[in-house]
C-alpha atoms as a printed R data frame, in Angstrom:
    type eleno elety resid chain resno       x      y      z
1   ATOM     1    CA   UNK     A     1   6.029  3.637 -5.407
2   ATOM     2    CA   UNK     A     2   4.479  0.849 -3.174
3   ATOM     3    CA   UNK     A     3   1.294 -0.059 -3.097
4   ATOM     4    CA   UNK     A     4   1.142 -0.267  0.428
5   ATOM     5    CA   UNK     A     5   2.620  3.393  0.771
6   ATOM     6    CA   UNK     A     6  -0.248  4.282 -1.918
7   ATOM     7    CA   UNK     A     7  -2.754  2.781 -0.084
8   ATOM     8    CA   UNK     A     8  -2.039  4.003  3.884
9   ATOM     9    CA   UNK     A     9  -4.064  7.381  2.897
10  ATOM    10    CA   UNK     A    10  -7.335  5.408  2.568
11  ATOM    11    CA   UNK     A    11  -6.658  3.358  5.411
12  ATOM    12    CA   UNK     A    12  -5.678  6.441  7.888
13  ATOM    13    CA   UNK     A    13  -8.980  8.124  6.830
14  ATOM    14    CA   UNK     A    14 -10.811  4.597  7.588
15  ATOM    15    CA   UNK     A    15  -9.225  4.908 11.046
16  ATOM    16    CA   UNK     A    16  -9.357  8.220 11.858
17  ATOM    17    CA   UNK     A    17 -13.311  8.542 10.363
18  ATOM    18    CA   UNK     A    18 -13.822  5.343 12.811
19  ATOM    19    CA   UNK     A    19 -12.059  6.732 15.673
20  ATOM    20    CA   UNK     A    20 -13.971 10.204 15.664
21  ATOM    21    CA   UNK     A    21 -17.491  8.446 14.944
22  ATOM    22    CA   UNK     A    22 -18.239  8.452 18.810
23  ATOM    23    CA   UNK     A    23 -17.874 11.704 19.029
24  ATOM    24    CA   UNK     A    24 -20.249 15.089 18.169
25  ATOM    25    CA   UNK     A    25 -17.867 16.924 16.335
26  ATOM    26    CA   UNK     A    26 -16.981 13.625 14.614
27  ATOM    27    CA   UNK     A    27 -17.438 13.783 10.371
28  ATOM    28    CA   UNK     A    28 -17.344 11.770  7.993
29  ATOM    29    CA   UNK     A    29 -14.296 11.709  5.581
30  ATOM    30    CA   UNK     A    30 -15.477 12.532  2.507
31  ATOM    31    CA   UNK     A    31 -11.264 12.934  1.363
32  ATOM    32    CA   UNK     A    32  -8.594 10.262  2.134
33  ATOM    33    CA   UNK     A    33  -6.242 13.382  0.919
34  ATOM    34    CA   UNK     A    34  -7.578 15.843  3.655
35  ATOM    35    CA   UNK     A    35  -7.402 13.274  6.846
36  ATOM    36    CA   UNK     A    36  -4.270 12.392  5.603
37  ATOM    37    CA   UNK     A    37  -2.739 15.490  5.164
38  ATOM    38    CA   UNK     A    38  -4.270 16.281  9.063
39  ATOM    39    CA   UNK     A    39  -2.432 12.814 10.117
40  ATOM    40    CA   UNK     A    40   0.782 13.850  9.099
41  ATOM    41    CA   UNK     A    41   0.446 17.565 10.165
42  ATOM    42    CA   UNK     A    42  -0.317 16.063 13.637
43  ATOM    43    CA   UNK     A    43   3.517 15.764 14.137
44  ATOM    44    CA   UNK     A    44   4.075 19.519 14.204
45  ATOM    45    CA   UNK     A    45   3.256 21.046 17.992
46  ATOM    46    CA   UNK     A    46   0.126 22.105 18.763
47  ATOM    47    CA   UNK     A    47   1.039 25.818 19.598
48  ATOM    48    CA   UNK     A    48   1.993 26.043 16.271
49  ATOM    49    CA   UNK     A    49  -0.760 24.334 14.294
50  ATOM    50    CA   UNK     A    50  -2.567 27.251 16.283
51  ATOM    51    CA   UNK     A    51  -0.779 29.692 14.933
52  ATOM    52    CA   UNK     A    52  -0.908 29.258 11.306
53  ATOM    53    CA   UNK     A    53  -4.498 28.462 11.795
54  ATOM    54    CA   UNK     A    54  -5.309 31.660 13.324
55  ATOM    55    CA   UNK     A    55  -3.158 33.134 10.331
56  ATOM    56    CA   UNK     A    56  -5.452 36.106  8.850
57  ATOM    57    CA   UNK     A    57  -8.022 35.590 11.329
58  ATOM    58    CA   UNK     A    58  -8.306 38.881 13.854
59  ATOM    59    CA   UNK     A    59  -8.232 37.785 17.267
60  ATOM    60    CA   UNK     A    60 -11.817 37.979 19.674
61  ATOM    61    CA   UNK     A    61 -12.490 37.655 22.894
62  ATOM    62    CA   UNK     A    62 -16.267 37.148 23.013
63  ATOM    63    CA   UNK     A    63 -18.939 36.321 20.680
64  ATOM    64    CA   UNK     A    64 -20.434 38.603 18.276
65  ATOM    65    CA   UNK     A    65 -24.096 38.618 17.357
66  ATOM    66    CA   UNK     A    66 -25.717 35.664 19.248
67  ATOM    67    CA   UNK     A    67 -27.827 35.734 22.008
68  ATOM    68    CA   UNK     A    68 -27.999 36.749 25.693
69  ATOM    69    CA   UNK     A    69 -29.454 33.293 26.928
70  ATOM    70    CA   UNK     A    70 -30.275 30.197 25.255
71  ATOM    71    CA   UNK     A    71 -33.430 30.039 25.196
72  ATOM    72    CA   UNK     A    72 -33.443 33.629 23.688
73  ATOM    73    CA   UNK     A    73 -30.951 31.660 20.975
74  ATOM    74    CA   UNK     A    74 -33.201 28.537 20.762
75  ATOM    75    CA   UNK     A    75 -36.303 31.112 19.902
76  ATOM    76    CA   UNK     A    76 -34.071 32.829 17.222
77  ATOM    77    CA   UNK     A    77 -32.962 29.807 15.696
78  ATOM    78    CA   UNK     A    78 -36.559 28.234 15.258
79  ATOM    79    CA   UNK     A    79 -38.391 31.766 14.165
80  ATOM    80    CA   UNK     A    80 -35.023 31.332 11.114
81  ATOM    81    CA   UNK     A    81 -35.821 27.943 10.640
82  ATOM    82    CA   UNK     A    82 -39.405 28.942 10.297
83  ATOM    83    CA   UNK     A    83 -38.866 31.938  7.938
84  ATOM    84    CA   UNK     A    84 -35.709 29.688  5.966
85  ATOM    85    CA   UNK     A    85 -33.677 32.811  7.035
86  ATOM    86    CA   UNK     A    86 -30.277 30.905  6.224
87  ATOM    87    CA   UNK     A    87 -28.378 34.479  7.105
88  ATOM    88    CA   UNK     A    88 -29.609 34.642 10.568
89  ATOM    89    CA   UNK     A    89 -29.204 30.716 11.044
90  ATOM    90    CA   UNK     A    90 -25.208 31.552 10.307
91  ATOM    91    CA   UNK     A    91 -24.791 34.107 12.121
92  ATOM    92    CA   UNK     A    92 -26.233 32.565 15.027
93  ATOM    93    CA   UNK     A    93 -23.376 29.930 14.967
94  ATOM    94    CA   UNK     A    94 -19.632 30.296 15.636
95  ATOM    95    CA   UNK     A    95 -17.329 31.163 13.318
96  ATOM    96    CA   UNK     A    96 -13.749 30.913 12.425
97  ATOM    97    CA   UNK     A    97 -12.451 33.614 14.483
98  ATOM    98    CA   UNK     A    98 -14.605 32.982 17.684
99  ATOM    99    CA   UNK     A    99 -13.664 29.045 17.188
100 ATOM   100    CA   UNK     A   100 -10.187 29.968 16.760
101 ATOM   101    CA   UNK     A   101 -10.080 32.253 19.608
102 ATOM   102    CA   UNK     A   102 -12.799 31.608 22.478
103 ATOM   103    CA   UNK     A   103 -13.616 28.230 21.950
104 ATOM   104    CA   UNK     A   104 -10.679 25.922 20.315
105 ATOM   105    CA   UNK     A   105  -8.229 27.251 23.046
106 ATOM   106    CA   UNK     A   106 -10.272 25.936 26.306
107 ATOM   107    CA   UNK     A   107 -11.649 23.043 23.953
108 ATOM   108    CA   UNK     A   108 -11.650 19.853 25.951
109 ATOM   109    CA   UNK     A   109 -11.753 17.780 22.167
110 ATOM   110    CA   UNK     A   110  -8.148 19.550 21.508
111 ATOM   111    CA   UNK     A   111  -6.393 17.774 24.429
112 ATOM   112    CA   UNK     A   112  -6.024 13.965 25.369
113 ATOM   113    CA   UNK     A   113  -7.998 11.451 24.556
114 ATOM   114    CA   UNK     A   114  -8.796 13.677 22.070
115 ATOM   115    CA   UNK     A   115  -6.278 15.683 20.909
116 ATOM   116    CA   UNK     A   116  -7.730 17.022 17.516
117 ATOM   117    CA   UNK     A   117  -5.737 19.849 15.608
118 ATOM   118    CA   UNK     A   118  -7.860 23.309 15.061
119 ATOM   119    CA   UNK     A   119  -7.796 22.323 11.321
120 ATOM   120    CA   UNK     A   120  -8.964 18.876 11.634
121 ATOM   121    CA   UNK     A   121 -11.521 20.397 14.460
122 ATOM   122    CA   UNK     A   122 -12.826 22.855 12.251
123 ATOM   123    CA   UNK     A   123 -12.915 20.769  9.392
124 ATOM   124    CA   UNK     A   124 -15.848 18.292 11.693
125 ATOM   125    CA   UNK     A   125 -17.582 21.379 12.926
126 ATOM   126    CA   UNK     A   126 -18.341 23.076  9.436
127 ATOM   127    CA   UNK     A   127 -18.706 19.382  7.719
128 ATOM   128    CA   UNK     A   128 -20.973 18.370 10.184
129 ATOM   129    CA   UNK     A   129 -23.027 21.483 11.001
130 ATOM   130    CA   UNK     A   130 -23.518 21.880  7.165
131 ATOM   131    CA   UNK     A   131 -25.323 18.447  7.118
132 ATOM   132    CA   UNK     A   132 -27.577 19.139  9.603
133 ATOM   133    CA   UNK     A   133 -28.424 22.693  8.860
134 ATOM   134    CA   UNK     A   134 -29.005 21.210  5.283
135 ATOM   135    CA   UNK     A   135 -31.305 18.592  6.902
136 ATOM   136    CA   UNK     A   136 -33.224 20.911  9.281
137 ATOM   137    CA   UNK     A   137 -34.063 23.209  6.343
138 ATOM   138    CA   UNK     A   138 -35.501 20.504  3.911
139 ATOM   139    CA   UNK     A   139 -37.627 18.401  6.964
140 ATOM   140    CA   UNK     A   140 -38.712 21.783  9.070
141 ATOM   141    CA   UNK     A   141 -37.859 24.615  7.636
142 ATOM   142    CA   UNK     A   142 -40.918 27.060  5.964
143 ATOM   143    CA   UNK     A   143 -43.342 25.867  7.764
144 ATOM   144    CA   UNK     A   144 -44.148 26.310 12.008
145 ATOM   145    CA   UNK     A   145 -42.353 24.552 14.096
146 ATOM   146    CA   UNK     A   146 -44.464 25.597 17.215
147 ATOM   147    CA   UNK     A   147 -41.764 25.533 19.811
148 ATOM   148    CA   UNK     A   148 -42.867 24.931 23.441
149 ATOM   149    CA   UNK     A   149 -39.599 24.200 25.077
150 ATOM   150    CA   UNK     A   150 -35.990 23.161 24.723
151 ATOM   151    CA   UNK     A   151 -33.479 21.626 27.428
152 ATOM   152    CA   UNK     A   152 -29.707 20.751 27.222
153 ATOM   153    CA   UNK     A   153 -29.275 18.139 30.460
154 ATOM   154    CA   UNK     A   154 -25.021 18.247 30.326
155 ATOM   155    CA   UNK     A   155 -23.350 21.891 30.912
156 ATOM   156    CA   UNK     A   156 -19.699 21.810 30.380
157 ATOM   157    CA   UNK     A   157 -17.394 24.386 32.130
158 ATOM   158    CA   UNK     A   158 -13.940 24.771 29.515
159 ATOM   159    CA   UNK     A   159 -12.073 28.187 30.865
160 ATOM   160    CA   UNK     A   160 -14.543 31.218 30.594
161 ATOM   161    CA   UNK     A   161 -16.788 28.827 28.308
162 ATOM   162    CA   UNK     A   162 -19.949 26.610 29.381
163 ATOM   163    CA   UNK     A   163 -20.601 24.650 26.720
164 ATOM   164    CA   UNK     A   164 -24.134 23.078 26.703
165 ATOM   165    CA   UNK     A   165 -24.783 19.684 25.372
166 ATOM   166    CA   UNK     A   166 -26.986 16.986 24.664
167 ATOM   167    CA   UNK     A   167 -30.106 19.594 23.621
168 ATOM   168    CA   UNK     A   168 -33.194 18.649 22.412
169 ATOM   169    CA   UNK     A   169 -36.546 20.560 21.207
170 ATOM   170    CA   UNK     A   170 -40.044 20.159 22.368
171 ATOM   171    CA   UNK     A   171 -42.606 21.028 19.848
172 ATOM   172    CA   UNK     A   172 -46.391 20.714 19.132
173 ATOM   173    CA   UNK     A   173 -46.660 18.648 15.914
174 ATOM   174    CA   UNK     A   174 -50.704 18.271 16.665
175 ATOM   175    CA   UNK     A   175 -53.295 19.178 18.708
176 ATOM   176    CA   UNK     A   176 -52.629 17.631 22.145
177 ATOM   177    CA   UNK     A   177 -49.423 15.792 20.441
178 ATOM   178    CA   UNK     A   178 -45.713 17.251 21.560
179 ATOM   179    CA   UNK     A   179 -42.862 15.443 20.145
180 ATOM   180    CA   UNK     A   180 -38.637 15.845 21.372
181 ATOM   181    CA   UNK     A   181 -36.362 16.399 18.837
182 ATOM   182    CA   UNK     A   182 -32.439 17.245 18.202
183 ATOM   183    CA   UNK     A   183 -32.682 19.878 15.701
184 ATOM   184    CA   UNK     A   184 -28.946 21.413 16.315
185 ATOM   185    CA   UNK     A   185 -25.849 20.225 18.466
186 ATOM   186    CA   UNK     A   186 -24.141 22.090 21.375
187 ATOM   187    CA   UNK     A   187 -24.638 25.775 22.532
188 ATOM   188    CA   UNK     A   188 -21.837 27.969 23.355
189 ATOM   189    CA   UNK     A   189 -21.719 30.579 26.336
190 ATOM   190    CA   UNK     A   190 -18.735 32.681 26.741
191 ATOM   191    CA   UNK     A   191 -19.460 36.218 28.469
192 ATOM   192    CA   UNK     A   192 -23.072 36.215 28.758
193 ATOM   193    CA   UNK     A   193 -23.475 35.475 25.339
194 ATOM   194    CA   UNK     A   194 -24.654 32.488 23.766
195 ATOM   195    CA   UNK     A   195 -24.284 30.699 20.174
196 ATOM   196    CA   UNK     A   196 -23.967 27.182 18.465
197 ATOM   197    CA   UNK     A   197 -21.101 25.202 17.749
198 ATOM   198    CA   UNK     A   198 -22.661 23.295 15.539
199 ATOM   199    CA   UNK     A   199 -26.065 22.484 13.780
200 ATOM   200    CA   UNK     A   200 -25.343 18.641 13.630
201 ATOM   201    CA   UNK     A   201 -28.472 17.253 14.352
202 ATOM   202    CA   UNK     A   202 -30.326 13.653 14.557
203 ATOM   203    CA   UNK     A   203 -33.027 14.492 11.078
């Protein structure tokens, strides 16, 4: 075997890890394997990377066990955060099925410029989300986080979804002293209900 057929693994995952930087759903490859195996699966159609994806996954139409605004789902995130209630902080955030189903479909990251797989997608979200959820627990979590406010400036409309973006915290860290942070990535609202994609974050 060649070593430049050896070595195009590593430099697709340099690429592709490059290439997806800019954006938030973007992670870092910690496997040369695993972006290369989504490189070369990127010739088969996208209808049917779709369908083995959803393989074993029951179909949805709406999202189970979030919120009915954000700010009602910015309030139960921080009280979790608070309490370290990692159960409530997943299930307040999409999962395979609803990602699959509601929001990969109408996705504007799954078409051109774009044009991520739902594997590869999925593989961002969870690598991504796990980070910051990781971060958010050890830098705020157990203690009050005194939540005044939140605001996400950018509302996407994707199909039935509005996807909320760009949202930041603002918090009382002293007496007379607020401070803005980004303490999870965008919201999801689909139906009247509302959850996050992702818990990437800027700790």
């Amino acid at each position: 075997m060649s070593r430049t057929f050896r070595s195009w693994p590593v430099r697709a995952a340099v690429l592709v890890t490059a290439a997806c930087a800019r954006g938030e759903t973007a992670a870092v490859a910690d496997s040369p394997t695993t972006v290369a195996a989504a490189v070369i699966d990127s010739v088969v159609p996208r209808d049917e990377e779709l369908r083995r994806f959803r393989q074993g996954v029951d179909s949805v139409d709406a999202l189970a066990g979030g919120a009915p605004s954000a700010d009602a789902l910015v309030r139960r995130f921080a009280t979790a955060l608070e309490a370290r209630d990692t159960a409530t902080l997943h299930a307040l955030r999409i999962d395979r099925r609803e990602f699959a189903w509601a929001y990969y479909p109408a996705s504007r990251l799954a078409r051109p410029p774009y044009d991520l797989s739902p594997a590869l997608m999925w593989f961002q979200l969870e690598g991504n989300s796990g980070r910051g959820l990781f971060h958010a627990l050890e830098e705020r979590g157990g203690r009050p986080l005194r939540l005044l406010s939140h605001a996400c400036p950018r509302v996407d409309a994707e199909g039935a979804n509005r996807i909320h973006a760009g949202c930041t915290i603002r918090r009382l860290q002293a007496p007379g002293d607020t401070v803005q942070e980004q303490l999870f990535g965008a919201i999801l609202e689909r139906g009247g209900s509302f959850k996050f994609v992702s818990y990437s974050n800027r700790l």
